[in-house]
N, C-alpha and C positions, 0 to 999 in steps of 0.2 A: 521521578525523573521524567519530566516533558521536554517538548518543545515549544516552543513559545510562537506566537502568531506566525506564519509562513514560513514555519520550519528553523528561525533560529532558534540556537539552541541554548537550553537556561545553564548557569554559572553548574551546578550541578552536574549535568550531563543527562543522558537518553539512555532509556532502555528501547532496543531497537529487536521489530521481532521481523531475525531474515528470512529470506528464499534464498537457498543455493539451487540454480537448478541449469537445467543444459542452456538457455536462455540467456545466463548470467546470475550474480548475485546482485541483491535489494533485500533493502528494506525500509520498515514502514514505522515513524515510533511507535511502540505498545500502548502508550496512551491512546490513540485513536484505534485499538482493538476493543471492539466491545465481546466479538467472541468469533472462535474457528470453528468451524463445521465439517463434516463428510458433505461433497456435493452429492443430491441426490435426483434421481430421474423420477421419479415418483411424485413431484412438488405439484400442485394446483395450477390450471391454467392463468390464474388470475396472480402468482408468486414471480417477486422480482427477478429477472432474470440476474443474475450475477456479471460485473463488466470483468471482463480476461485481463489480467496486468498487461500481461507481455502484446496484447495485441495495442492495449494503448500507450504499452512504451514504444510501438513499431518494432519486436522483435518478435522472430518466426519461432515456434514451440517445434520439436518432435515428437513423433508419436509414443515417444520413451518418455517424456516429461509429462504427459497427461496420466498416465498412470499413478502419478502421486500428487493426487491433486488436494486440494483445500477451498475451504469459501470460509474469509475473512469477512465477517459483521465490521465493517468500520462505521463508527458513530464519531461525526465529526461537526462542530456549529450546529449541534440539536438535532443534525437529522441522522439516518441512516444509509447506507449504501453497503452492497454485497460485491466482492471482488474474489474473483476467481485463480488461485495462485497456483503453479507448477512447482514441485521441489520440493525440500528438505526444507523443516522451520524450525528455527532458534532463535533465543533468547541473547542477544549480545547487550554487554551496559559497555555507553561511548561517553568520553567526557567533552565539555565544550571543544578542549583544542584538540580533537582525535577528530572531530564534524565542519571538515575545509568548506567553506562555500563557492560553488559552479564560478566560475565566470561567467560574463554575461553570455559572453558567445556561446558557451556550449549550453545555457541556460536557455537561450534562443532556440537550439535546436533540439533539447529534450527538456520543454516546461513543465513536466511532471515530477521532473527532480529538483531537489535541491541543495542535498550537499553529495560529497566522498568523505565517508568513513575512512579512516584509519584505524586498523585493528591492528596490535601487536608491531607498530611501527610500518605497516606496510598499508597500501590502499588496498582495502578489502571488499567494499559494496557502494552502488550508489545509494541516498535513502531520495525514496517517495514521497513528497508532501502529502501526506491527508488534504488537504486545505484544494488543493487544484486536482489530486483524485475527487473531491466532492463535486468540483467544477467540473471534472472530466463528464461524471453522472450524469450530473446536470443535463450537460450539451447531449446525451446520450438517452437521454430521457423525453428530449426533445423529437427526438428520433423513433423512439420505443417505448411506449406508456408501463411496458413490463419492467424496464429499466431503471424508471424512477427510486431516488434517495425517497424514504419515508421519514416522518418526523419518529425522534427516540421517545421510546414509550416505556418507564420505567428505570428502573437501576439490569444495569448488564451484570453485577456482582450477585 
């Protein structure tokens, strides 16, 4: 189950791995999981720093939602990037017409997303493009050499 080039979504449908967290719920397809981690403080001075969702979706965290944290390996167009998640993660599978796509307008004013889910009849998350989280990196990296996506090296399986 993927997505297809910039988040549309295949005849199939998505498996989508969420955050529910004080912040909101998101998520990300599973295909661009290469793997979840404990953040840890103990990393190399020279290890990527991990980019925070919620600070590049523009939403403010509490100090309740760092306490369950995560570092999602997204491997996405060959490279790597680490993303730092707040909240509870699951596995949800969405079918094509369960995955509305943004309008442009609200598309304009949160391009890191790209559809609303509908779970169980009801809008339940927005999901996050990999493809412009890789971009997010990017521009981020430009910023912080710690930041930087790396090229994928190997099978994540």
């Amino acid at each position: 189950m993927q997505l297809q080039a910039e988040g549309v979504p295949s005849r199939a449908g998505t498996m989508l791995l969420t955050i529910q967290g004080e912040g909101g719920a998101w998520g990300i397809p599973s295909s661009a999981v290469a793997r979840v981690q404990r953040p840890t403080s103990d990393s190399p001075a020279d290890a990527e720093t991990p980019l925070e969702l919620l600070t590049l979706l523009g939403v403010s965290a509490g100090s309740e939602a760092r306490a369950n944290s995560r570092v999602l390996v997204l491997e996405v167009q060959g490279e790597r990037t680490s993303l730092l998640v707040h909240g509870t993660l699951q596995l949800a599978e969405t079918t094509a017409s369960e995955l509305l796509p943004l309008p442009p307008a609200v598309q304009a004013q949160t391009p890191l997303l790209s559809h609303l889910a509908v779970i169980d009849g009801k809008p339940a998350l927005f999901v996050v493009s990999p493809e412009r989280l890789l971009q997010a990196a990017r521009s981020a990296a430009a910023l912080s050499p710690h930041a930087a996506p790396v090229p994928a090296r190997g099978s994540s399986c």
